[in-house]
C-alpha positions as CSV (number, residue, x, y, z in Angstrom):
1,X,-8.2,-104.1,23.0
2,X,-5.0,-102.6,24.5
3,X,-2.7,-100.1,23.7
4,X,-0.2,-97.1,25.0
5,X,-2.5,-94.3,24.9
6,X,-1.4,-91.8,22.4
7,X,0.9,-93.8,20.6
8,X,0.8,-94.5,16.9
9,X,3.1,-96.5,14.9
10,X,4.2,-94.9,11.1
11,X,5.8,-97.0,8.8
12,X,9.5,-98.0,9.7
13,X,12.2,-97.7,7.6
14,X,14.8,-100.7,7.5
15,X,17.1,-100.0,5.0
16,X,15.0,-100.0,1.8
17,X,11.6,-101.9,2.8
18,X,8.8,-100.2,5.4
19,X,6.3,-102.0,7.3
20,X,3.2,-100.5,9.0
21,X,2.4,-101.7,12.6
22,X,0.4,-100.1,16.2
23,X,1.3,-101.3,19.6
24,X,-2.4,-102.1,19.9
25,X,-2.1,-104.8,16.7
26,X,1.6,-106.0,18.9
27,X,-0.9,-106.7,21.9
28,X,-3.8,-108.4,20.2
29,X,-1.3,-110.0,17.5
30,X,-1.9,-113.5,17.5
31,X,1.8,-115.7,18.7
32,X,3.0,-115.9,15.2
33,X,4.1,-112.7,14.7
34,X,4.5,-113.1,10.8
35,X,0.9,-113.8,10.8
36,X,-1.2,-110.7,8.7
37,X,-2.8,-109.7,11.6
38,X,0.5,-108.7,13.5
39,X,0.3,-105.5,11.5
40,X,-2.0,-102.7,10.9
41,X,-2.0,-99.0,9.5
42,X,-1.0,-96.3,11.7
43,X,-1.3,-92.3,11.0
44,X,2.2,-90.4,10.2
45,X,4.1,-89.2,12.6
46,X,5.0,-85.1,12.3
47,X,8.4,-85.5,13.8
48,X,10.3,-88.2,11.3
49,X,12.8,-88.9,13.7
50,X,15.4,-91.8,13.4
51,X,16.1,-94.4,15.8
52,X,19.1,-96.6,15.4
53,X,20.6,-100.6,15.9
54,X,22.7,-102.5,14.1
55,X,22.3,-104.4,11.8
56,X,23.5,-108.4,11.2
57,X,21.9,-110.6,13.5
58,X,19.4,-109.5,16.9
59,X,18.8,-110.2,19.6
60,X,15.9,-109.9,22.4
61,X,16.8,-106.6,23.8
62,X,17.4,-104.2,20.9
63,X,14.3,-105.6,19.5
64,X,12.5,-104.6,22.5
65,X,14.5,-101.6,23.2
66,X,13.7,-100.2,19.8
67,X,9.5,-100.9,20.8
68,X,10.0,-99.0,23.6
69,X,11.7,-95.8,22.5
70,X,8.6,-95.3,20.1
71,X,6.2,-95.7,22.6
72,X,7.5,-91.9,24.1
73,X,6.5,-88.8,23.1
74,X,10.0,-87.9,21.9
75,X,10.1,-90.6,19.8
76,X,6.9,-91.6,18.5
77,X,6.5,-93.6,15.4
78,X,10.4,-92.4,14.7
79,X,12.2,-94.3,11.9
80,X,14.2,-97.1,12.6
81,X,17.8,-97.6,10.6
82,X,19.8,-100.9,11.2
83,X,23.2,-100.2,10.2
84,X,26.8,-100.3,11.7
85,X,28.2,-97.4,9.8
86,X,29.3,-94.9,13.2
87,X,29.3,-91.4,10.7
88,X,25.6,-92.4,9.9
89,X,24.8,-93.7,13.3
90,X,26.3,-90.1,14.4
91,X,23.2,-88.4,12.3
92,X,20.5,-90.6,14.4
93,X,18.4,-89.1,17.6
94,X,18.8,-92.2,19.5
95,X,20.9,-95.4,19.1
96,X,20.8,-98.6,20.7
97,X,22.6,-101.8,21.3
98,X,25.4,-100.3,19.4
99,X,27.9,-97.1,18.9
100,X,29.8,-98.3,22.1
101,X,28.5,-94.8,23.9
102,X,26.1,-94.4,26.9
103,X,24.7,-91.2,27.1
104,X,21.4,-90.7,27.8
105,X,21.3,-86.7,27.4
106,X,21.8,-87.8,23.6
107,X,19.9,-91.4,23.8
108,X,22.9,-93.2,23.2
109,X,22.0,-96.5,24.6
110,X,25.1,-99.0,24.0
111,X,26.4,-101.6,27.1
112,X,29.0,-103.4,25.2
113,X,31.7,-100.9,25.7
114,X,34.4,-101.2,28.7
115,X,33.8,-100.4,31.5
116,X,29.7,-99.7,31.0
117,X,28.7,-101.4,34.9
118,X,25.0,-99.6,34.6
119,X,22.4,-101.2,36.3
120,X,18.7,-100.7,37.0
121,X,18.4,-99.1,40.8
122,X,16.1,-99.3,43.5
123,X,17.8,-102.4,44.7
124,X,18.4,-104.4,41.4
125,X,22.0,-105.3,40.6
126,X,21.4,-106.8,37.3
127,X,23.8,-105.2,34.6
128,X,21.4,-103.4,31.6
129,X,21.0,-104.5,27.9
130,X,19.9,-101.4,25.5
131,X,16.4,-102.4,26.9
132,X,17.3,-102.1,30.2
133,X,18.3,-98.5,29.7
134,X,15.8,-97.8,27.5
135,X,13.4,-98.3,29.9
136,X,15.2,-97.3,32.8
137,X,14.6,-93.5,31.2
138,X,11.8,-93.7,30.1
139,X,9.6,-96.6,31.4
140,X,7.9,-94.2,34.0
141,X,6.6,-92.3,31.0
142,X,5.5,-95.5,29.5
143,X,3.7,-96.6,32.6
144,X,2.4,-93.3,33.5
145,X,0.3,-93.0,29.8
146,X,-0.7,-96.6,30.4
147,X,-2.7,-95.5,33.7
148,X,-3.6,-92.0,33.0
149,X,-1.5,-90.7,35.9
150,X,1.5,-88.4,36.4
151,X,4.8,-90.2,36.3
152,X,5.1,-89.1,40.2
153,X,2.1,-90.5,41.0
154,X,2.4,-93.9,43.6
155,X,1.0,-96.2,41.5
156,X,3.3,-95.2,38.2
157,X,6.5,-95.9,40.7
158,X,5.0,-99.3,42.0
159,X,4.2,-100.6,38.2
160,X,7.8,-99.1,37.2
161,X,9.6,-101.4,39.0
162,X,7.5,-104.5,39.1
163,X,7.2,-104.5,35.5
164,X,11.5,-104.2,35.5
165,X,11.6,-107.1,37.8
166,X,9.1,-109.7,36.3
167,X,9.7,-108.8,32.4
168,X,12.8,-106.9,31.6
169,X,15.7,-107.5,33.9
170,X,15.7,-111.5,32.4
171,X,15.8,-109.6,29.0
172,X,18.9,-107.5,30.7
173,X,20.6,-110.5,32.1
174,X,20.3,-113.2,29.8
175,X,22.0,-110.8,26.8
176,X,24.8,-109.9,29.4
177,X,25.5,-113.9,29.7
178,X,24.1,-114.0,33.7
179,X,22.8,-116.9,35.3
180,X,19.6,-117.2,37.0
181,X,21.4,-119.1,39.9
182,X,24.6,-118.9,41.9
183,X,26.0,-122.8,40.8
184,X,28.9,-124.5,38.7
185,X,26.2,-127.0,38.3
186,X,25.2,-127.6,34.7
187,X,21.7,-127.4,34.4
188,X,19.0,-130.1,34.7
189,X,17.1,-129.1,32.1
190,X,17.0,-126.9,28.5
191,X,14.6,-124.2,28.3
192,X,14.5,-122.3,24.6
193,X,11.0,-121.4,25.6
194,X,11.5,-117.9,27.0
195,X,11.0,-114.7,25.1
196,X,14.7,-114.4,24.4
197,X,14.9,-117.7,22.7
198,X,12.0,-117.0,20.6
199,X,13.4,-113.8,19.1
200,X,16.4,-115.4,18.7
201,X,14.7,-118.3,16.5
202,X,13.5,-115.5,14.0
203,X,16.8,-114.6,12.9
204,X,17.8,-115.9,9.2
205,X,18.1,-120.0,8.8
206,X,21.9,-120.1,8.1
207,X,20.8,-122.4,5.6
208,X,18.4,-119.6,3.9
209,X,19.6,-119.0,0.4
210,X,17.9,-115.1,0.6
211,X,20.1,-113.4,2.7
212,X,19.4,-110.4,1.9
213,X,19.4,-106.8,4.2
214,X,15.5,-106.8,3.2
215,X,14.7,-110.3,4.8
216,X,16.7,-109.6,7.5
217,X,14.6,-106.6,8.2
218,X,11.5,-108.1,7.8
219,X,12.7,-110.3,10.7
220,X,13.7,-107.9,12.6
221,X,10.7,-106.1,12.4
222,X,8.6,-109.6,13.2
223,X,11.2,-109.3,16.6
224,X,10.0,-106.2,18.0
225,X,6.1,-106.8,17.5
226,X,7.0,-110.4,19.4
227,X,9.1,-108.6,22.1
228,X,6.7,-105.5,22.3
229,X,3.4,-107.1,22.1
230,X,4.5,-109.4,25.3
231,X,5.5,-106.4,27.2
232,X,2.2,-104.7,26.3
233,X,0.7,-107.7,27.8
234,X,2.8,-107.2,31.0
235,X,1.9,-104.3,31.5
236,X,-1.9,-105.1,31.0
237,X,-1.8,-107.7,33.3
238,X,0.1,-105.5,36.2
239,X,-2.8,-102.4,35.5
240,X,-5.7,-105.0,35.4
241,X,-4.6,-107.8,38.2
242,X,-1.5,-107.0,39.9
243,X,-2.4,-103.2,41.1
244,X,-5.9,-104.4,42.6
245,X,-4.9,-107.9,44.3
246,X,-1.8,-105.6,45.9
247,X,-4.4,-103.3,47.0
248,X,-6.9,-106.1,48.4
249,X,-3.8,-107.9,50.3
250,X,-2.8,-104.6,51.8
251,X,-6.4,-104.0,53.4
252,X,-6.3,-107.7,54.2
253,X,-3.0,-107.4,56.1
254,X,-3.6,-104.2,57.9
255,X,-6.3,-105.9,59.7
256,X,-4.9,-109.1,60.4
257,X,-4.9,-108.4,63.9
258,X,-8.3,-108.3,63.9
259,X,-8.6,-111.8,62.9
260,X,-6.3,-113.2,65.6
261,X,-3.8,-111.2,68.3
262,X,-1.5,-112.7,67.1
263,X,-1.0,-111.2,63.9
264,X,0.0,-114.2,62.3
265,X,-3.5,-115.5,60.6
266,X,-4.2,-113.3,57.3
267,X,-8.0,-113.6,55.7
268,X,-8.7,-112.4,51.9
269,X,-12.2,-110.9,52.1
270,X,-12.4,-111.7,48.3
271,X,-9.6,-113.7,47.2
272,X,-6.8,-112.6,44.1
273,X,-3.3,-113.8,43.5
274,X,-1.8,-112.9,47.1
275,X,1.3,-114.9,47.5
276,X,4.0,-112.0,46.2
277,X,2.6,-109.5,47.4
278,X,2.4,-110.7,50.5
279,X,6.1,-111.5,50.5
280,X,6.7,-107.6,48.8
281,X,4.3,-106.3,51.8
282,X,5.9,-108.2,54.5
283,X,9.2,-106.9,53.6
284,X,8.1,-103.2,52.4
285,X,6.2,-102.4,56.2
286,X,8.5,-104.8,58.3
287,X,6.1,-106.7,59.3
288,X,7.0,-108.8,62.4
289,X,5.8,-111.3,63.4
290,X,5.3,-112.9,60.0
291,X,2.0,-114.0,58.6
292,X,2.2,-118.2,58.8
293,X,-1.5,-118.7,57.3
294,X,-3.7,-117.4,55.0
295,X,-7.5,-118.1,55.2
296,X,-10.2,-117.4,51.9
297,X,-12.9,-118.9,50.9
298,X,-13.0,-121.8,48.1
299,X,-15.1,-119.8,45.1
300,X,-16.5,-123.3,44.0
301,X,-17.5,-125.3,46.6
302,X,-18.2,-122.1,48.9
303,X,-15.5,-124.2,51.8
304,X,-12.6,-122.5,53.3
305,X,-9.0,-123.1,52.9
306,X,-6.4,-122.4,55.3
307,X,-3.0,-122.3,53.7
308,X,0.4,-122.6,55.6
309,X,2.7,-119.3,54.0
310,X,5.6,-120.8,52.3
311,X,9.6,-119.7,53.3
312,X,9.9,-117.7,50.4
313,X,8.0,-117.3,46.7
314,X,10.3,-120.0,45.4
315,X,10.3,-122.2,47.8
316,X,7.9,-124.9,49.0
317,X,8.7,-125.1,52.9
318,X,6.1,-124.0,54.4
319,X,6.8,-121.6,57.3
320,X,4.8,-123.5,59.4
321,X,3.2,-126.5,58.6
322,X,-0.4,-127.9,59.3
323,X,0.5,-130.4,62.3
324,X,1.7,-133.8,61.0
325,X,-0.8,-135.8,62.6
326,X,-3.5,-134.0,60.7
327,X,-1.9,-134.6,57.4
328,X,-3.4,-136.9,54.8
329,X,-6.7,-137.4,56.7
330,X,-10.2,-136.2,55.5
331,X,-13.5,-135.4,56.8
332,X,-15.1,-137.1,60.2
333,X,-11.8,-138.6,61.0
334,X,-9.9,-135.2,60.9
335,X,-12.2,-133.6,62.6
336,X,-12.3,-136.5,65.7
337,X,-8.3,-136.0,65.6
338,X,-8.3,-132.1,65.2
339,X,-10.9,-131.7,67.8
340,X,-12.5,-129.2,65.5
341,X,-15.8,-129.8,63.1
342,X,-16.7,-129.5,59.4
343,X,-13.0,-130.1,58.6
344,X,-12.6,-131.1,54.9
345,X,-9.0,-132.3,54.5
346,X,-5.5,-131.4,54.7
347,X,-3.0,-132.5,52.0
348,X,-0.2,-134.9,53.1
349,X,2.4,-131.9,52.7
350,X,1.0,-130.1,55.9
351,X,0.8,-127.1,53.3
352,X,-3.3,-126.4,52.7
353,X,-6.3,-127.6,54.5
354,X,-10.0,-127.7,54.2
355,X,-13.0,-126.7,56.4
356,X,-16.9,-126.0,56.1
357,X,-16.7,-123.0,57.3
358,X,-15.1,-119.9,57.8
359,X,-15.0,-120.3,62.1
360,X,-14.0,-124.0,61.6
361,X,-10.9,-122.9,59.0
362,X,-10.4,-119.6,61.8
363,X,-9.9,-122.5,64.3
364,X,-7.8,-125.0,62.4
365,X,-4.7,-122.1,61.9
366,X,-5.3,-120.8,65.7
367,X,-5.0,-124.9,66.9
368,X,-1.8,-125.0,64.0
369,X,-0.4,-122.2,65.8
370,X,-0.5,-123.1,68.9
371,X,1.3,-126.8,68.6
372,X,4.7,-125.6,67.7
């Protein structure tokens, strides 16, 4: 189970039908988010605040934006009203994603006005959707409930902004019309897979006869437990995985020097997902020389891997290769041609290679090293 600590959902009000739903029911909802199980009873909230979007047809970030702003204190289980009228909208405690005001002192979280350039921080350049800013105020507090800590503690900042960067800045840029990639090249593929797309796809079939402001809330309100519950999961993951494998390739990294003078041979004393974080790392203590191999142990067959770091996380080039005339072979005969026994294999891309044992992988990325 999985929640915001402290956070309870009361019914939301759009227009003139309510719906009862909990973040915890978001996170554990099953992927069809019209499904029963999506939604659940939560106790009233004292403070019957209202929270407004507009109404018409969403999109991924007001959906999520409006999750978010109920996950505060200030706003929990607050009323949300989809409308367009600006005196009503006026009467509202926050509004988002319409109103064509930014003002945060009054949560008014619009970006579609002119001259609205407002982006993230901390090195992000990405221009915000209403769940960008949403977040950008109040994420810390979000984060901070999530692990129990003060939103000044370390841990609180480091979740802030990885949680920005892997979940909401593609909500930010895809709604602002950005591309992933700096080309006039048409893309070689389609991909309606992404959250965006699927909260898109729960807007009214054009070719519905209901129209009506009651369906379209419904859907709306299917929106935010599909956009919520996947940043609830996001955030679950970076508080259950990412936090500790940053932790375990920090110790790991600090004492690479240890393993070889060089500084370039990393070992995971119990391996985790290390690849990003040893990029982030690298970068974050200015690490120099860089790291070129990774050694852990295989969990099933109890062997050890050497792995050759890659250029960059997106990128397959390794930074420095197993030698070429080890590549492809296996066993006795890459041992008789690496000079070094118990060797295993290593894969025809010169990326990962095998041994026994830990001394035997130890001396296949200390031989690897020195041939260049």
């Amino acid at each position: 189970m999985f929640a915001i600590r402290g956070c309870w959902w009361r019914p939301i009000v759009l227009r003139s039908r309510a719906y009862c739903a909990s973040p915890m029911a978001a996170a554990n909802a099953p992927r069809n988010p019209g499904s029963p199980a999506a939604f659940s009873t939560g106790s009233p909230s004292p403070n019957h605040k209202r929270v407004g979007t507009h109404n018409g047809s969403f999109h991924c970030d007001e959906a999520l934006g409006c999750f978010l702003i109920r996950l505060t204190e200030k706003f929990s289980g607050a009323d949300v009203v989809r409308t367009r009228d600006p005196q009503l909208l006026e009467t509202l405690d926050a509004v988002l994603d319409v109103g064509g005001v930014y003002d945060p002192i009054r949560d008014r979280y619009d970006h579609h006005q002119n001259g609205f350039s407002e982006v993230f921080g901390h090195g992000f350049n990405t221009k915000l959707s209403s769940a960008g800013l949403v977040y950008k105020h109040y994420g810390k507090e979000i984060i901070a409930k999530e692990l129990q800590l003060d939103e000044g503690h370390e841990n609180v900042q480091r979740l802030y902004l990885s949680v920005y960067k892997s979940f909401v800045e593609a909500i930010d840029a895809i709604d602002n019309g950005i591309n992933q990639y700096d080309t006039d090249q048409p893309p070689k593929y389609v991909n309606n897979t992404h959250l965006s797309s699927r909260v898109g796809r729960l807007n009214l079939d054009w070719l519905d006869p209901d129209q009506s402001s009651e369906k379209e809330n419904a859907a709306f309100q299917q929106a935010m437990m599909l956009a919520g519950g996947e940043f609830l999961e996001s955030v679950r993951f970076h508080v259950r995985s990412w936090l500790p494998a940053r932790s375990i390739v920090l110790e790991c990294l600090a004492s690479r020097c240890n393993v070889d003078p060089s500084g370039e041979i990393m070992v995971l004393d119990r391996f985790c997902p290390w690849k990003l974080h040893l990029f982030e790392l690298e970068k974050e203590l200015k690490i120099d020389p860089l790291i070129k191999y990774v050694i852990f142990q295989d969990e099933r067959s109890k062997s050890w891997r050497v792995q050759a770091v890659a250029v960059s996380p997106d990128m397959f080039e390794s930074r420095r290769p197993l030698p070429l005339p080890w590549r492809g072979l296996r066993d006795d005969e890459l041992s008789e041609k690496s000079g070094i026994p118990g060797c295993v294999f290593v894969h025809m891309g010169g990326f990962i290679g095998g041994n026994q044992t830990y001394n035997g992988a130890l001396a296949m990325a200390r031989t690897a090293l020195g041939s260049y």
